[in-house]
Structures are given as C-alpha cells and as structure tokens.
C-alpha positions in Angstrom: 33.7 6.3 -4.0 34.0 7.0 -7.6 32.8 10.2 -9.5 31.3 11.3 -12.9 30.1 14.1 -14.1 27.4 15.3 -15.9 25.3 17.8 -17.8 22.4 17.1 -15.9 21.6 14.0 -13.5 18.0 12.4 -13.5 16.8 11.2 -10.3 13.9 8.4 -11.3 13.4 6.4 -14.4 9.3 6.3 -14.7 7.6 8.4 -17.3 8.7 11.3 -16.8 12.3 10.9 -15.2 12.9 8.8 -18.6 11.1 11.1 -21.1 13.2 14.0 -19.7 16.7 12.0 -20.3 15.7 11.0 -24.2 15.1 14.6 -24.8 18.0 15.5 -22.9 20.0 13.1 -24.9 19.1 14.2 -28.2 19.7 18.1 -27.4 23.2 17.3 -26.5 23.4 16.7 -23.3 25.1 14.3 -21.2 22.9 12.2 -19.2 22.9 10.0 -16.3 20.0 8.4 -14.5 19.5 7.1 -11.4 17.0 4.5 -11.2 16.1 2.2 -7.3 15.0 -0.3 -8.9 16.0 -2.7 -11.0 13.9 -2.3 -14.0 13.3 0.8 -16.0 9.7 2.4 -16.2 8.6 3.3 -12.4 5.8 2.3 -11.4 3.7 3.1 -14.4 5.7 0.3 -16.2 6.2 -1.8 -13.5 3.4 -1.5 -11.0 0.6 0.7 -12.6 -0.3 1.8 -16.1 1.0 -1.0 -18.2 0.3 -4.3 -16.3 -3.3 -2.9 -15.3 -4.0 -2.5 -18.2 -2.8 -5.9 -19.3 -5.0 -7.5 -16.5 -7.9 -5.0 -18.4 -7.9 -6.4 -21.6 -7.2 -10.2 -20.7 -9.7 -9.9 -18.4 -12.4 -8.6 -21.1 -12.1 -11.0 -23.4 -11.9 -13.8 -20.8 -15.7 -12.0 -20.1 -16.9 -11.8 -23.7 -15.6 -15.4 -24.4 -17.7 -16.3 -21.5 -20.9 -14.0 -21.8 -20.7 -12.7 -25.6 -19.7 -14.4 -28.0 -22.6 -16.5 -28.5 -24.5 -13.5 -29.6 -22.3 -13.5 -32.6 -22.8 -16.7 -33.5 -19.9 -18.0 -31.6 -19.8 -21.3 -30.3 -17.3 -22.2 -28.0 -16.8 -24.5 -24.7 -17.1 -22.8 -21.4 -13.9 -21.2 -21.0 -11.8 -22.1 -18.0 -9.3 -19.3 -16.8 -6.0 -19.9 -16.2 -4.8 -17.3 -14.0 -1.1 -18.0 -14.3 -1.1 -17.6 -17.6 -2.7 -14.3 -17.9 -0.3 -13.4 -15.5 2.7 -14.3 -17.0 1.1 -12.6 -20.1 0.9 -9.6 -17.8 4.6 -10.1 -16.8 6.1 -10.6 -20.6 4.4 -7.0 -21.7 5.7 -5.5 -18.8 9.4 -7.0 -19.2 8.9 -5.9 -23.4 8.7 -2.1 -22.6 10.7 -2.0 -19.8 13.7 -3.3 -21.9 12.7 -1.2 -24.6 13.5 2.2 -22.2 17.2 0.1 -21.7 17.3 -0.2 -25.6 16.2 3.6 -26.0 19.1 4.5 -23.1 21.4 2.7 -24.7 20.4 4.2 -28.1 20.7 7.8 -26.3 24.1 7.2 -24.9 22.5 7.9 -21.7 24.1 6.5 -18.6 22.4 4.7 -15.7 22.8 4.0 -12.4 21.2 1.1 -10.2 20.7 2.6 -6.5 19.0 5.0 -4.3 20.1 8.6 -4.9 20.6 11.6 -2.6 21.2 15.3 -3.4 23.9 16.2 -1.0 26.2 19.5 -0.5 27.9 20.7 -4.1 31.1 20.6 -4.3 34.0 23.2 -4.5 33.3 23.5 -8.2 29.8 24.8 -8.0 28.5 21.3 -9.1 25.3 20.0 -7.6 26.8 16.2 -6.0 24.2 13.1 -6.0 25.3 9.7 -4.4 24.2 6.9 -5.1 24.3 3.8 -2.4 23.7 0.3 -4.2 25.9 -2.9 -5.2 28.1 0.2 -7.1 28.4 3.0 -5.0 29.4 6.2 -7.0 29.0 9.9 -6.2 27.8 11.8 -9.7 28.2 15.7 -10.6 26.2 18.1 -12.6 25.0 21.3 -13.4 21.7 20.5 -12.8 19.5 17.6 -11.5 15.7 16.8 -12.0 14.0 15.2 -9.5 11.1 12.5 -10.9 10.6 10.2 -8.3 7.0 9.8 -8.6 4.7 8.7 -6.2 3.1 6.1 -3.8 0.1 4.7 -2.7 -1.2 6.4 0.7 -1.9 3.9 3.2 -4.9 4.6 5.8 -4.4 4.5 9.9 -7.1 1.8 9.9 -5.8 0.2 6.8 -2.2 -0.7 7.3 -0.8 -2.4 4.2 0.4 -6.3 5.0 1.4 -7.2 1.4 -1.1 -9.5 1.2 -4.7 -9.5 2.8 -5.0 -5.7 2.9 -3.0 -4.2 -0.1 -2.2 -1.1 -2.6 -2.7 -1.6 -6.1 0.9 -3.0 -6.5 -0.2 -6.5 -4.9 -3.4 -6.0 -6.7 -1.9 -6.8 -9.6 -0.7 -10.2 -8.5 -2.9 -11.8 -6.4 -2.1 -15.9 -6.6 -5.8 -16.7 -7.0 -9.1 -15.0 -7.6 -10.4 -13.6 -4.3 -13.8 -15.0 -3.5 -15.1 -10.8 -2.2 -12.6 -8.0 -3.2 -12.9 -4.9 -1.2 -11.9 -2.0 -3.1 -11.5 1.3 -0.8 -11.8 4.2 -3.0 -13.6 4.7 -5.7 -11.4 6.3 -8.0 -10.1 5.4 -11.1 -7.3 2.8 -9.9 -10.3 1.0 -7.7 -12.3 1.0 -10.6 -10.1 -0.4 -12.6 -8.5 -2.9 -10.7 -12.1 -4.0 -9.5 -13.6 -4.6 -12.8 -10.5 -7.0 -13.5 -11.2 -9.2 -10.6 -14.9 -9.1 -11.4 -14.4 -10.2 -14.6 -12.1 -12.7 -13.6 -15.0 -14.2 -11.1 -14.9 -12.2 -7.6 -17.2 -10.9 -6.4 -16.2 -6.7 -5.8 -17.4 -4.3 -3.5 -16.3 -0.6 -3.6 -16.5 2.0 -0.6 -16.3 5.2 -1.4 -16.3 7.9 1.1 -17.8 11.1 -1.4 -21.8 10.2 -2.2 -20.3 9.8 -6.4 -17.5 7.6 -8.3 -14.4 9.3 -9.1 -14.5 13.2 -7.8 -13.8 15.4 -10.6 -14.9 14.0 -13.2 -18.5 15.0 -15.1 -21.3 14.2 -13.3 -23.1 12.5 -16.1 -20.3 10.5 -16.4 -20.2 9.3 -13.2 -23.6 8.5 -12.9 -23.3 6.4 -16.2 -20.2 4.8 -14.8 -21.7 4.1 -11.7 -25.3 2.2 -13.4 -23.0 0.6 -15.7 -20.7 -1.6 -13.1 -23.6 -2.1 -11.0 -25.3 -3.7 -13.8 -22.0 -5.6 -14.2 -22.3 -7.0 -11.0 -20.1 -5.1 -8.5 -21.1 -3.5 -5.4 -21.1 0.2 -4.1 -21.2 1.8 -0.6 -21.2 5.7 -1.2 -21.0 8.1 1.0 -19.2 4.9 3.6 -16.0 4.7 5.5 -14.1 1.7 6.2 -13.0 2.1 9.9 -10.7 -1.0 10.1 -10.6 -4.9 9.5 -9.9 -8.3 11.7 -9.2 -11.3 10.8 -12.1 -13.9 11.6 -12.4 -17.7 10.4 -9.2 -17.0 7.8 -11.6 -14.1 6.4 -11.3 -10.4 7.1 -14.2 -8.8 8.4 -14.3 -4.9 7.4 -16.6 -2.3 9.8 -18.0 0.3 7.1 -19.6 3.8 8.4 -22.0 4.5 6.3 -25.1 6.9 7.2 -27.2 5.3 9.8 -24.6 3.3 11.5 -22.2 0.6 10.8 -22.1 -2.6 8.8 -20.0 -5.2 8.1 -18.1 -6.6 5.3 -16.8 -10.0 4.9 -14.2 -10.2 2.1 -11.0 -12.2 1.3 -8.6 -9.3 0.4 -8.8 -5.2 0.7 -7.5 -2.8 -2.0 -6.8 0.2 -0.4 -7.0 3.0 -3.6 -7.4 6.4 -2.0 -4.6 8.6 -3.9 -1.1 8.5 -4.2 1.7 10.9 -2.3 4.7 12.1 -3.7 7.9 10.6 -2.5 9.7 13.4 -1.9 11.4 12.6 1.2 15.6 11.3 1.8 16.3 12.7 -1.3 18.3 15.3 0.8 16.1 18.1 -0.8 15.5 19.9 2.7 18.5 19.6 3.6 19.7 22.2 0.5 16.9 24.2 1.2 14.4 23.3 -1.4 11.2 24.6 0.0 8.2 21.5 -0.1 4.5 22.2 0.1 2.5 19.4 1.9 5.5 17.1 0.3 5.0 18.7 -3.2 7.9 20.2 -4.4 7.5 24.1 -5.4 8.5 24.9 -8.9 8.5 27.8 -11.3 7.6 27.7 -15.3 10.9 26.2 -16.1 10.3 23.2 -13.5 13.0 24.8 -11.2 13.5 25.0 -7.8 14.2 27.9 -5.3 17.8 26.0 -5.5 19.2 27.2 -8.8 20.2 24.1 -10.8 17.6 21.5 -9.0 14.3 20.9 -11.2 11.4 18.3 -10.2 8.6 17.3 -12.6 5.7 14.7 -12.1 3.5 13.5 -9.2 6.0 15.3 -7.0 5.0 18.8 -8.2 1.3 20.3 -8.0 -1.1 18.7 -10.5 -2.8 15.5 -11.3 -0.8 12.3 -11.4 -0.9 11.3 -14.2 2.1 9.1 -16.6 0.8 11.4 -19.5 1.5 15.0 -17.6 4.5 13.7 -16.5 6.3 12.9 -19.4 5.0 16.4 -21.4 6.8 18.0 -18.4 10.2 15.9 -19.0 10.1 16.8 -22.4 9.1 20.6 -21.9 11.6 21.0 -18.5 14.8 19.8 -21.2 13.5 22.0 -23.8 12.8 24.9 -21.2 17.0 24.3 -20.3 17.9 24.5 -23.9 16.1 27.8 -24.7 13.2 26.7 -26.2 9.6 28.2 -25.5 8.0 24.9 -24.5 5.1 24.8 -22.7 3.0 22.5 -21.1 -0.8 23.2 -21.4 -2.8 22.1 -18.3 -5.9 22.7 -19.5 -5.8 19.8 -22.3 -4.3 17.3 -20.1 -7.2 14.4 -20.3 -8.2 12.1 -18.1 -9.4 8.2 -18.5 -10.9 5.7 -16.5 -9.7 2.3 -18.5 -13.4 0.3 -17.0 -15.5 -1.0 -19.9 -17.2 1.2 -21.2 -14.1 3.5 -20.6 -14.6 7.2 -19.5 -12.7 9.8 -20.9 -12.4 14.0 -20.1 -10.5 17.0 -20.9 -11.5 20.6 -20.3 -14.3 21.9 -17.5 -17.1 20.0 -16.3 -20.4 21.3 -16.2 -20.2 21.7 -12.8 -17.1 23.9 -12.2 -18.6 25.8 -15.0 -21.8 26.6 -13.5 -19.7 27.4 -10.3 -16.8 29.8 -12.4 -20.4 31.6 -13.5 -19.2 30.9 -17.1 -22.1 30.7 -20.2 -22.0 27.5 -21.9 -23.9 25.3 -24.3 -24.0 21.5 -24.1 -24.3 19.2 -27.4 -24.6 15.4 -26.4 -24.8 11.8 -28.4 -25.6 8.2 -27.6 -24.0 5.5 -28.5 -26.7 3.8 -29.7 -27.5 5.7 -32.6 -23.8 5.3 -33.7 -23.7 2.4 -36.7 -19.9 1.1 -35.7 -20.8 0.9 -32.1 -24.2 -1.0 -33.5 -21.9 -3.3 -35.1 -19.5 -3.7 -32.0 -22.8 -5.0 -30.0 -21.3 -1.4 -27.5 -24.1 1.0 -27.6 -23.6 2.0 -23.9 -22.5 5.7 -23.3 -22.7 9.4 -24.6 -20.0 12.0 -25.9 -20.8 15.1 -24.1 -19.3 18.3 -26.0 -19.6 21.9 -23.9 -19.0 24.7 -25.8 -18.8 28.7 -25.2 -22.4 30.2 -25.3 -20.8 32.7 -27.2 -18.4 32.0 -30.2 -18.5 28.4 -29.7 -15.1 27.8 -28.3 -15.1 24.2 -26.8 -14.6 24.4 -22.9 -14.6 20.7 -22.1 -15.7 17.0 -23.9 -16.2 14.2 -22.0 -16.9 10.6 -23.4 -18.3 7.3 -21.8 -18.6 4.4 -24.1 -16.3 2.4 -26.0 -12.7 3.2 -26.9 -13.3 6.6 -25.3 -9.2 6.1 -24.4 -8.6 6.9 -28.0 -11.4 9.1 -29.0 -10.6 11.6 -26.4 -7.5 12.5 -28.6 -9.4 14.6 -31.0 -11.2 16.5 -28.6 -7.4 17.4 -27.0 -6.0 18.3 -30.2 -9.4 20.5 -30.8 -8.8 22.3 -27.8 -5.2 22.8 -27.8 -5.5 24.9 -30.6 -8.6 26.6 -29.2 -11.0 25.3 -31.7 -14.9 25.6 -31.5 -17.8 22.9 -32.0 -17.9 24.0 -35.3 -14.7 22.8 -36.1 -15.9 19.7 -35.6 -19.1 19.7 -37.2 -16.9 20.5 -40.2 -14.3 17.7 -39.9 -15.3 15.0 -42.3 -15.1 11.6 -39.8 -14.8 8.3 -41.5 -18.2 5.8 -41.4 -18.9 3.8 -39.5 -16.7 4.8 -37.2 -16.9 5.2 -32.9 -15.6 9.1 -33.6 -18.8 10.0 -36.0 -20.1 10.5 -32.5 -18.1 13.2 -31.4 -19.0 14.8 -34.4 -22.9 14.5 -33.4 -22.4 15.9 -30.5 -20.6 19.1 -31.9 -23.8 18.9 -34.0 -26.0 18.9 -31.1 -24.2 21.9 -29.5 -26.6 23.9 -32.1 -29.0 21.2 -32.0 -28.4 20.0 -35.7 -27.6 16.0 -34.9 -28.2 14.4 -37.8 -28.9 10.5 -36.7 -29.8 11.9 -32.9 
C-alpha cells in the first residue's frame, strides 16, 4: 500500500470537508481529501441543497406558466411538462458546481482521494495514519485530520427505505414520473420542500407530521402562515399523526396514520420519509482511538478538536443544526483556529430557511423561547401587502417580524415569510452579528421599491412608527 503525507487530511468533500481544504490550501498547508464518492460536494451538492433547489425553481415557473401568467397579460398554450427535461436540467447544475470544487482543488493544489477512509493506529512517527480502500488503495499521514462526513437520512422501524416506493429525499429527487399521492412523513423543511415540488409538478401531496405545528423551531407566526399558505396551495396536512407502517395493495401502498381518535388510512403512490438526518460517524475507526461520541455526535472543543489531540470534526457530525451554511463557517474557522487566528463561529446568527414559496426565513430567538428565557422584548411586524415591489411582483403573501430588546433596542431575532425571504434574511444576519438595534435599521436608507423596504417597516414598527403600515 502506498503512503503520503500530509499537513492535515480531510475526511469528506461536502460543504464543509471542502470549505476547510480551500482555506487550508491558501494558509499553506498541504492538503489531501478523501472523498467516497465519486463527485465532489456531499450530499448538499449531490443529493440535497443544490438539486432541490433546482427541482424548486423549475417547478415554480412550470406553476406560474400554468396559473399566473395570464394575470400579466400573458398569453400562452397550456404548458405540458416534460419531466426528463427538468431533470436533466437538475442534473447539468449539479454536474456545473460539482466540477467547479474539482476546478477550485485543482486551483488549491489540494490532493484527493476516491475511497472510503479510516482513521487507524498512528504510526512510529507520531503521525495520525488514514487508509483509504477504493480502485487506489493508499494509506495517508498527517498531523492532523478533520472529520466532515456529514450526515444521513434516519430511516423509521415502520418505514424501511426500498429505494423506490418508500424513500429519503435522495430518491425524491428523481422519481421517473409524477406520483399520482406523495406522502411526505415529516413536516420539516426538507418535506416541505420536496412536497411543494411534486405539487407543483401535479401530485397530489399529503404531509404527516407527528408535532400539532410545521417545522419545530421555527416562529410560530411563521408556521402558521406557512401552514395556511400550502393548504391554500393544495397540499394536505395530518398534525399531530403518526404513520405506523405501509402495504402494498392493488400496485398502491396503503399507509395506517395515528392520528387522535384512532387510525386512518392513506392510499398514495410513493412515501418520503423526512424526519431528520444522523450523523455518520460510524467505521471511520474513531472509537477505536478513543474519540469519545455523544448519541453519534462527535464531542469537540472551541478549536473543533477532539479529546485525541490532532483529530478535529466539523458539520452535522458535531452538536448543532445541520445545516450546508454552519458547516462550511466551521471549515473555514477550524483552519484558521490551527493557524493561530481568533476565528469564531457565531451560533446565534446562523439563519435558517425553508426554500417553499413564499419562503420562510429566521435568525435569532423566537418569540416563544423568549417568553420562556423570561427575557423583555418588543415586536415590530410588516405585511407584504403594503410593500410596492411585492405589489408589482403580484407576491403580497407574508410578514417580516423584527423582535427587539425592550430595553436598548438590541435586535434578538427577525423572522421573514414572503418572497425572496432566502435573500432578505442576510441583512438581518449582518445586523445582528454586529449586535445592532432596530434603529439601525430604521436608519439604513433601503432602495424603492424594493422586497427589503419591509424589513425596514418592521424596525419601524418596533416603536410603532411604520410609515406605509
């Protein structure tokens, strides 16, 4: 078996595994990265962010060809979708960025290895050892090694993934034909998501969700809006249900749902099972060295290390949200953290979005765990509908809900449902990351007509001087 060595090895190529070897790259380091599969990206590139959100935007204007455009004075034939084309679409974007990381490695002078690594026993030297098993097997040495192998979907007892009636997300993505009734377990942001692209599309979409409210978490205004607006759309909900298994019956599968008062039934083509995600933490030979695991998170300090000097982990496999975003700040900040540098990441401005339409967006507290931390607060809060660009956009659905210290005005938390809310939400991180106060943005000068004005009415409203509310 051949051997290399390193300045550091990066276990896992997705966000953050390939965030952390860029940075590493340009700080001087040599870099190696071992990646299972044989793309780039991880899941989010391959599986999850990117071609979602693909599916999410050919999907929409496959909807608004069919159901708006008239309104604008559009005329058009009924438009016919053709589902291999939007998925090949789907598969060029994804094949785009995923060579682009191959570019940016190549760029970095940063090696990479195709195969499935494991941390095994350093060597005489000191040096951590990872193998790697694949078409080239090689053993690699390093100083250090950073674990970023992400995470996968959690399959249910009653729900056992086939790959193709009763799925996760990944075969969600790539269903062959429109299901006539989509079952989406979970009612999180993934189920959302990947419901309102097959509703769109023409299924019709039911979503069980075992909590009595639409992705846990988040603001409860929010989720109420979220909630009236897909119904209104046309998909289903069961809250407050559990799915308890499915059969096969007449080619269909028929899905028993516990919800209060008994049982019914479900009859669907195909089930998306989206109730989280788990680390995948195990045969990466981490127990073996004695890295100590916490429900199969891996336990870090501030610099991302380990209780095994030299081994590091970042992502879905340490405590947090799972998010692509979170990830890659800690890849970045872990490198900088090993150079020296006082990096930090700051958890309280990581945000949070739902890509439905209208999108939801967050970042900061919630009312609720306000009220429940006992903290004083003042709320400001703007529609939509008396915003002129989303007047001229025909999207007037939605709010931008600012929360604010009762006391020096500090915002605590914004949350946004309505249109673009993905790319609003960016001001209200950048406000709070450097601890900046409603007024701040009351006194931000916001172009017009734009979707943002209304974050700026809502500061307003936090001392209830809204101008056009």
């Amino acid at each position: 078996m051949a051997e290399e060595t390193f300045d550091i090895i990066v276990i896992g190529a997705g966000p953050g595994g390939y965030v952390a070897a860029i940075r590493g790259a340009q700080l001087g380091l040599k870099v190696a990265v071992v990646e299972k599969r044989a793309t780039l990206g991880g899941v989010c590139l391959n599986e999850g962010c990117i071609p979602s959100k693909a599916l999410l935007d050919s999907s929409e204007l496959f909807h608004l060809a069919r159901h708006r455009f008239a309104a604008h004075g559009i005329e058009i034939p009924e438009p016919k979708l053709n589902l291999a084309t939007l998925m090949a679409r789907k598969d060029d974007v994804v094949k785009k960025l995923t060579d682009g990381i191959a570019y940016l490695f190549k760029k970095n002078k940063i090696a990479s290895f195709s195969g499935t690594a494991k941390l095994v026993k350093p060597g005489a030297d000191g040096l951590h050892q990872v193998e790697v098993e694949g078409a080239n097997a090689v053993r690699l040495s390093a100083r250090k090694v950073l674990v970023a192998t992400g995470s996968e979907a959690v399959e249910l007892p009653t729900l056992k993934f086939d790959g193709n009636r009763v799925v996760s997300a990944r075969e969600a993505l790539s269903f062959p034909e429109v299901p006539e009734h989509l079952l989406v377990v979970g009612g999180g942001y993934i189920g959302l998501e990947l419901g309102s692209v097959w509703l769109r599309l023409g299924a019709k979409v039911t979503v069980a969700e075992m909590l009595p409210r639409l992705v846990p978490g988040s603001d409860g205004q929010v989720a109420d809006g979220l909630l009236r607006s897909l119904k209104k759309q046309g998909m289903s909900f069961l809250l407050g249900a559990k799915v308890a298994g499915v059969e096969e019956r007449d080619g269909r599968l028929a899905a028993r749902v516990e919800v209060e008062g008994g049982t019914q039934e479900v009859v669907c083509d195909r089930v998306l099972v989206a109730v989280g995600r788990r680390p995948l933490s195990a045969g990466l030979g981490l127990e073996e060295l004695g890295v100590k695991l916490e429900r199969g998170k891996i336990l870090v300090d501030e610099n991302y290390q380990t209780n095994v000097p030299g081994i590091y982990a970042i992502g879905d496999l340490i405590f947090g949200p799972m998010l692509a975003h979170k990830a890659m700040e800690e890849g970045a900040v872990c490198l900088e953290r090993m150079h020296g540098e006082p990096s930090l990441v700051d958890y309280g401005c990581i945000p949070g979005v739902c890509y439905t339409w209208p999108e939801a967006a967050s970042v900061g507290k919630t009312e609720e765990a306000l009220k429940e931390e006992g903290v004083a607060y003042r709320v400001g809060k703007f529609t939509f509908m008396g915003n002129g660009r989303a007047k001229c956009m025909d999207e007037t659905e939605g709010f931008v809900k600012v929360i604010a210290e009762a006391e020096g005005g500090r915002v605590l938390g914004i949350h946004i449902f309505g249109p673009r809310a993905s790319d609003m939400i960016a001001e209200a991180v950048t406000v709070m990351s450097f601890g900046g106060s409603a007024e701040d943005i009351m006194l931000t000068v916001h172009a017009h007509p734009t979707l943002s004005e209304a974050l700026k009415e809502a500061a307003l409203d936090v001392e209830k001087r809204a101008i056009h509310g």
